[in-house]
C-alpha positions as CSV (number, residue, x, y, z in Angstrom):
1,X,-27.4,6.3,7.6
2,X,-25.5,5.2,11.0
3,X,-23.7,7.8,12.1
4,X,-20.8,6.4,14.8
5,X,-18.5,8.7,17.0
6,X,-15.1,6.5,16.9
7,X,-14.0,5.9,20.0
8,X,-9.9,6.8,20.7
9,X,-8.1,3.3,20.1
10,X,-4.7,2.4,20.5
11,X,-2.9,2.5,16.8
12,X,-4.0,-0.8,14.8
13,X,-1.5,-2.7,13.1
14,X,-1.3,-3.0,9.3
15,X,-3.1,-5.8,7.8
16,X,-1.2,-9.0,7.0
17,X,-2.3,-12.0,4.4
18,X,-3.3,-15.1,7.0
19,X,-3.8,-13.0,10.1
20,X,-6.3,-11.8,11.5
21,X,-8.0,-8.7,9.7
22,X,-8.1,-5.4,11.8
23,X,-11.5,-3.8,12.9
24,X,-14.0,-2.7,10.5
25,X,-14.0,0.6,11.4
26,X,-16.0,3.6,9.9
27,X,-17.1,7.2,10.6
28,X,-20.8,6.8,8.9
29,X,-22.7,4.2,7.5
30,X,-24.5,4.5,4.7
31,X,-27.5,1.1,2.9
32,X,-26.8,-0.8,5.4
33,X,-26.4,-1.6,9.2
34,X,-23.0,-1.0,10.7
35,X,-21.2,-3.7,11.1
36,X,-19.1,-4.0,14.1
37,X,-17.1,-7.5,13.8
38,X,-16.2,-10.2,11.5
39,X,-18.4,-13.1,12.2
40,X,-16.7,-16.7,12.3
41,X,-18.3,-18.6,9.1
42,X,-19.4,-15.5,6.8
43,X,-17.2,-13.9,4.4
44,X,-16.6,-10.2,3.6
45,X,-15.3,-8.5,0.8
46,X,-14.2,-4.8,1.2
47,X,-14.0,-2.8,-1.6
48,X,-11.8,0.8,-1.2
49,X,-13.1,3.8,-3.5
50,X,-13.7,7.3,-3.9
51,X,-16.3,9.1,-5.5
52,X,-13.5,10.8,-7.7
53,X,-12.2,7.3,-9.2
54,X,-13.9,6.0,-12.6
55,X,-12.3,2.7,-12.2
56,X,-13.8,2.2,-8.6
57,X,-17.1,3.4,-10.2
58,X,-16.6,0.5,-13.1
59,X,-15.9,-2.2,-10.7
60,X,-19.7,-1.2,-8.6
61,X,-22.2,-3.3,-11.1
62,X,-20.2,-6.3,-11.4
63,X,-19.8,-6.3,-7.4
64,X,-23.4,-5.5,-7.0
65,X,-24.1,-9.0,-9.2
66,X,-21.0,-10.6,-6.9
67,X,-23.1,-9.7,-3.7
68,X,-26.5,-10.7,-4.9
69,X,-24.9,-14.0,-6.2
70,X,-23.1,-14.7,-2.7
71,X,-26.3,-13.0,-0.9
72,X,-25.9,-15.1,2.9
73,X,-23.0,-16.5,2.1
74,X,-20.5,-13.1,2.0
75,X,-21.1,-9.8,3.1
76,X,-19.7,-7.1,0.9
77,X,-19.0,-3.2,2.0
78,X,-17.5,-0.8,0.1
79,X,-14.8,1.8,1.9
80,X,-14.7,5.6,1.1
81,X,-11.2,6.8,1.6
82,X,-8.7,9.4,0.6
83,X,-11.9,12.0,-0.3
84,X,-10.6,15.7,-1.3
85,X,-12.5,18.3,0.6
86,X,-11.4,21.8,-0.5
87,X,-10.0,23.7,2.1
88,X,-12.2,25.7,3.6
89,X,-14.7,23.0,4.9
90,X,-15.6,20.7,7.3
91,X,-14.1,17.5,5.9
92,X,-16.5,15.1,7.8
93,X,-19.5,17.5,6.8
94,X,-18.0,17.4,3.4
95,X,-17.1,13.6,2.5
96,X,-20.6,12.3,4.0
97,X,-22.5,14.9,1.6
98,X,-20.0,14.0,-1.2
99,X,-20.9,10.3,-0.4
100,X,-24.5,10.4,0.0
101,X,-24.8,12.8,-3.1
102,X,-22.7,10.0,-4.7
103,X,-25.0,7.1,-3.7
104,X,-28.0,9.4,-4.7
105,X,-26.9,9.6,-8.6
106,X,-27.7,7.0,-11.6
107,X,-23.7,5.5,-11.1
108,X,-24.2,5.3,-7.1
109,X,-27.0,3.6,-7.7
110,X,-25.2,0.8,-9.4
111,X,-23.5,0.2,-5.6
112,X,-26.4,-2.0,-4.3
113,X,-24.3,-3.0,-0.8
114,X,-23.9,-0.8,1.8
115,X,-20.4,1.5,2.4
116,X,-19.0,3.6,5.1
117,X,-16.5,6.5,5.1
118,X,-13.4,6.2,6.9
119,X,-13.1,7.7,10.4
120,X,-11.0,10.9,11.0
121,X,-7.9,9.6,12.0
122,X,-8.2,7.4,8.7
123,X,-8.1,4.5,10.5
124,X,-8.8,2.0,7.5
125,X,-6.5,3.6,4.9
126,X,-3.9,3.4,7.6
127,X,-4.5,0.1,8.6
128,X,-6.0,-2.3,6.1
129,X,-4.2,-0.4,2.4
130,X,-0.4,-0.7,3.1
131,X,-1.2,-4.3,2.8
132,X,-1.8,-3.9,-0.4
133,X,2.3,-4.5,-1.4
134,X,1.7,-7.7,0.1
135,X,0.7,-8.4,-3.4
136,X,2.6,-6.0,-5.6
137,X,0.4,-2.9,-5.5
138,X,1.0,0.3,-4.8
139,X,-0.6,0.9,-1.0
140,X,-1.9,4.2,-2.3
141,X,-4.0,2.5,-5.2
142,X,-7.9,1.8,-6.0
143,X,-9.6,0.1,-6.2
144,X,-8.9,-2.5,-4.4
145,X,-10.5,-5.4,-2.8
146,X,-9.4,-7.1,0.6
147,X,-11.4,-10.6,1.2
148,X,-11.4,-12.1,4.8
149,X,-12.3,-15.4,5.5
150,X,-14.7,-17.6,7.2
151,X,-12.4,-17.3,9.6
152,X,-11.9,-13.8,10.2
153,X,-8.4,-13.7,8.5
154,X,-7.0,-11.3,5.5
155,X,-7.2,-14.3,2.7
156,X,-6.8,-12.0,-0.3
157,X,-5.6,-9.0,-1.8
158,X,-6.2,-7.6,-5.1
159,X,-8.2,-5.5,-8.0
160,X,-11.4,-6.1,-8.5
161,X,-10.5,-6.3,-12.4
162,X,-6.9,-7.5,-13.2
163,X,-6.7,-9.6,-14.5
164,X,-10.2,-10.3,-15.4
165,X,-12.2,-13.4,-13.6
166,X,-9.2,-13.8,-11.0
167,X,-10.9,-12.2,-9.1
168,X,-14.7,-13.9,-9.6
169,X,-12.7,-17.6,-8.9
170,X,-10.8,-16.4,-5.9
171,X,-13.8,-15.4,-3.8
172,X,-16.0,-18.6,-5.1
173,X,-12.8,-20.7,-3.7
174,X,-12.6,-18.6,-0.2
175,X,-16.0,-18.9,0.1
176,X,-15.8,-22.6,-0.5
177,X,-12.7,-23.2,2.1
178,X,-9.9,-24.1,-0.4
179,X,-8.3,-21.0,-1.4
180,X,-4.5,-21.5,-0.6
181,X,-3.6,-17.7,1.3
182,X,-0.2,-18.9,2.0
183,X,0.9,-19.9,-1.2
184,X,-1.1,-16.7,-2.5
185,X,1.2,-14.5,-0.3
186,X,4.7,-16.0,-1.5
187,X,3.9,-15.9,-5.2
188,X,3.1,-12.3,-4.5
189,X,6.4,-11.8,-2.7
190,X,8.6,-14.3,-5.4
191,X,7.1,-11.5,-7.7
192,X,7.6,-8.5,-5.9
193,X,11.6,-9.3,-5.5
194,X,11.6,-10.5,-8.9
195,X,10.5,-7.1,-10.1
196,X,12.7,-5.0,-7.6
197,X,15.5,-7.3,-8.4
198,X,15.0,-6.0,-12.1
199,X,14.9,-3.1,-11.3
200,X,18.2,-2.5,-9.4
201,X,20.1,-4.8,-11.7
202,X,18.7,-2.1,-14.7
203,X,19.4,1.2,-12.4
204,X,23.3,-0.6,-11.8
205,X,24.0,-1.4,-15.4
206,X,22.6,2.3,-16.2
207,X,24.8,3.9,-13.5
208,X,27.8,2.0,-14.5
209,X,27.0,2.8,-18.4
210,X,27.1,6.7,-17.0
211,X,30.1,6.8,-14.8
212,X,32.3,7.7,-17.1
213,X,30.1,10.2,-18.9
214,X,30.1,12.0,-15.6
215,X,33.0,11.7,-13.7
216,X,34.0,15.1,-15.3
217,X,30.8,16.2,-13.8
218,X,31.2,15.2,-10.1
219,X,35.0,16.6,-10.2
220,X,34.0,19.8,-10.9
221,X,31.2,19.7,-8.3
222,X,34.0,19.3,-6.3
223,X,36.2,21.5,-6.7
224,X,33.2,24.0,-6.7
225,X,34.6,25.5,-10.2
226,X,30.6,26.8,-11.4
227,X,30.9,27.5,-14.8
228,X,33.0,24.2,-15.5
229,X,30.0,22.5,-13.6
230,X,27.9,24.1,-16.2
231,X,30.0,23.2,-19.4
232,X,30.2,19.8,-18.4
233,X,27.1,18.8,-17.9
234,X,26.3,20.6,-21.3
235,X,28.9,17.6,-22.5
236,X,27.2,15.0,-20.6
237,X,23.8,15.7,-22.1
238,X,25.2,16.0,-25.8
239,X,27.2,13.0,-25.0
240,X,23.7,10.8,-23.6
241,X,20.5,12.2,-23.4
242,X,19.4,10.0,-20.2
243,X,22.3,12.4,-18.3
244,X,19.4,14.9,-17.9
245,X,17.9,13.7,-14.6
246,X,21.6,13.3,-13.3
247,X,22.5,16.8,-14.1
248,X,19.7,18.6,-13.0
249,X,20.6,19.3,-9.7
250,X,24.2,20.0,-10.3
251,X,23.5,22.4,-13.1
252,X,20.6,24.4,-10.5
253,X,23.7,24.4,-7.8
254,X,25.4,26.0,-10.0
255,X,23.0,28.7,-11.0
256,X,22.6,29.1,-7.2
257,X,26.2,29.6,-6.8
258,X,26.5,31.9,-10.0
259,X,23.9,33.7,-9.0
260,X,25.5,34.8,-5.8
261,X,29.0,35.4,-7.0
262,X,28.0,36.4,-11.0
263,X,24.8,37.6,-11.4
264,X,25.3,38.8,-15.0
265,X,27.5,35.5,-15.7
266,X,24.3,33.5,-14.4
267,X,21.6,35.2,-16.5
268,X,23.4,34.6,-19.3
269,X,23.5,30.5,-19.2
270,X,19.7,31.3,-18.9
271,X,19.7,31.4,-23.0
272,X,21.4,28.0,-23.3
273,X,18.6,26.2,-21.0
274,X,15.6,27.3,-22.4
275,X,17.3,26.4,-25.6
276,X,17.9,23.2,-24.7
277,X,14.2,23.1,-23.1
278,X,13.0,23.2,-27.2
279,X,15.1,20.7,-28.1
280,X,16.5,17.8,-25.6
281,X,15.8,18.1,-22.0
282,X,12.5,18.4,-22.5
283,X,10.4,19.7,-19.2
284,X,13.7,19.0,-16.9
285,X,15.7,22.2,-18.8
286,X,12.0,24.2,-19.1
287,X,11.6,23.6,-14.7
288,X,15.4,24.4,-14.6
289,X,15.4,28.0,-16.8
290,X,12.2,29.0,-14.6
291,X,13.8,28.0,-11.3
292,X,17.0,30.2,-12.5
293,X,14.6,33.0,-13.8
294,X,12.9,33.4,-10.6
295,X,16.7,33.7,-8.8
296,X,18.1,36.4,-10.7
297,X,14.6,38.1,-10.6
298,X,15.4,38.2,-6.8
């Protein structure tokens, strides 16, 4: 293991697809030298995992045969982020034991290429994985798998198994010089919009279905009259189900409010939730009753 103290560094800039890739960067090195730049005319594959995440643990045999395949030709190095040290310990201490007693068992054995843990500042989850919505995944997810080029720059983003073989033909045409980044990047983005634009054309037809389901609603919010608050959104839910997440809040306002003005008048609605919590709202009436227990305990 290399053990490196990480210097203080100016903030790095996220990760873009064609750009230049931002430093390699880790805390502790573990099968392997450190590596401390890109170099012009080899290719490296970064793979970011935990030891707590079974699909990163899939992807390590089929990246091990990857890496032996591509042995000269690509370098690959697998990134220990987002770890969960209890409380009470030393996180460094804990996430290099956790990683080493990792590497040391029958699965971590299946990783045949060397890794490092992230520094303390977390400067590779907080520079290289918000690039990740550069091609429509969450920037909290893994795996996932960042190539850089020959040329030092971010060529691909992606996970290592979705969909299958993508990934196995994208890093055979980076590593011969004809993978197309650019056109990578703006089918990602055409996507990306695509899906938002879905999205906000669904969550607009659903408000405008709703409106007048709970215009009653809002005017009593309004006028501040509790109970009618109450009794209405009773009538919105009976009248559509998908009202529940639009009522909540209202509805614990007006506990709040009731609570402070009608004690008695509030504890007894509490019978009507957890009735409801049995039959329509599901956990959003259970959370609700609880949250409205606790204030009338107080």
């Amino acid at each position: 293991m290399a053990v490196l103290l990480a210097a203080a560094v100016p903030a790095q800039a996220v990760a873009r697809l064609g750009e230049p890739a931002p430093a390699l960067r880790g805390a502790e090195w573990f099968q392997g030298e450190a590596i401390e730049r890109f170099e012009p005319g080899t290719v490296y594959v970064l793979e970011f995992w935990a030891t707590w995440c079974g699909y990163c643990i899939q992807a390590m045999p089929h990246l091990s045969e990857l890496a032996e395949r591509y042995a000269g030709r690509v370098v690959f190095v697998g990134v220990d982020v987002m770890e969960r040290p209890p409380r009470d310990v030393d996180p460094e201490e804990w996430t290099s034991e956790a990683v080493a007693g990792f590497l040391a068992t029958e699965r971590g054995r299946k990783m045949t290429y060397r890794t490092l843990r992230d520094t303390a500042d977390k400067h590779m989850e907080k520079s290289w994985m918000p690039a990740a919505v550069q091609a429509d995944y969450s920037p909290g997810a893994i795996p996932m798998t960042f190539v850089v080029d020959a040329h030092g720059r971010l060529a691909w983003i992606g996970h290592p198994f979705a969909p299958e073989g993508v990934f196995d033909d994208v890093l055979e045409s980076i590593v011969a010089g004809d993978f197309d980044t650019e056109a990578f990047a703006a089918t990602k983005l055409a996507e990306r919009e695509a899906r938002l634009s879905l999205r906000r054309s669904r969550s607009e037809a659903r408000a405008a279905e709703l409106a007048p389901i709970l215009e009653p609603l809002r005017d009593a919010v309004a006028a501040e009259d509790w109970p009618r608050v109450i009794a209405e959104a009773h009538k919105a839910i009976a009248a559509d189900e998908r009202t529940v997440r639009e009522t909540f809040r209202p509805r614990l306002e007006a506990f709040r409010a009731l609570l402070a003005s009608d004690p008695a008048a509030a504890c007894g609605l509490l019978g009507l939730e957890k009735s409801r919590a049995k039959r329509q709202d599901g956990p959003k009436s259970s959370q609700l009753a609880d949250i409205a227990a606790l204030f009338a305990e107080t």
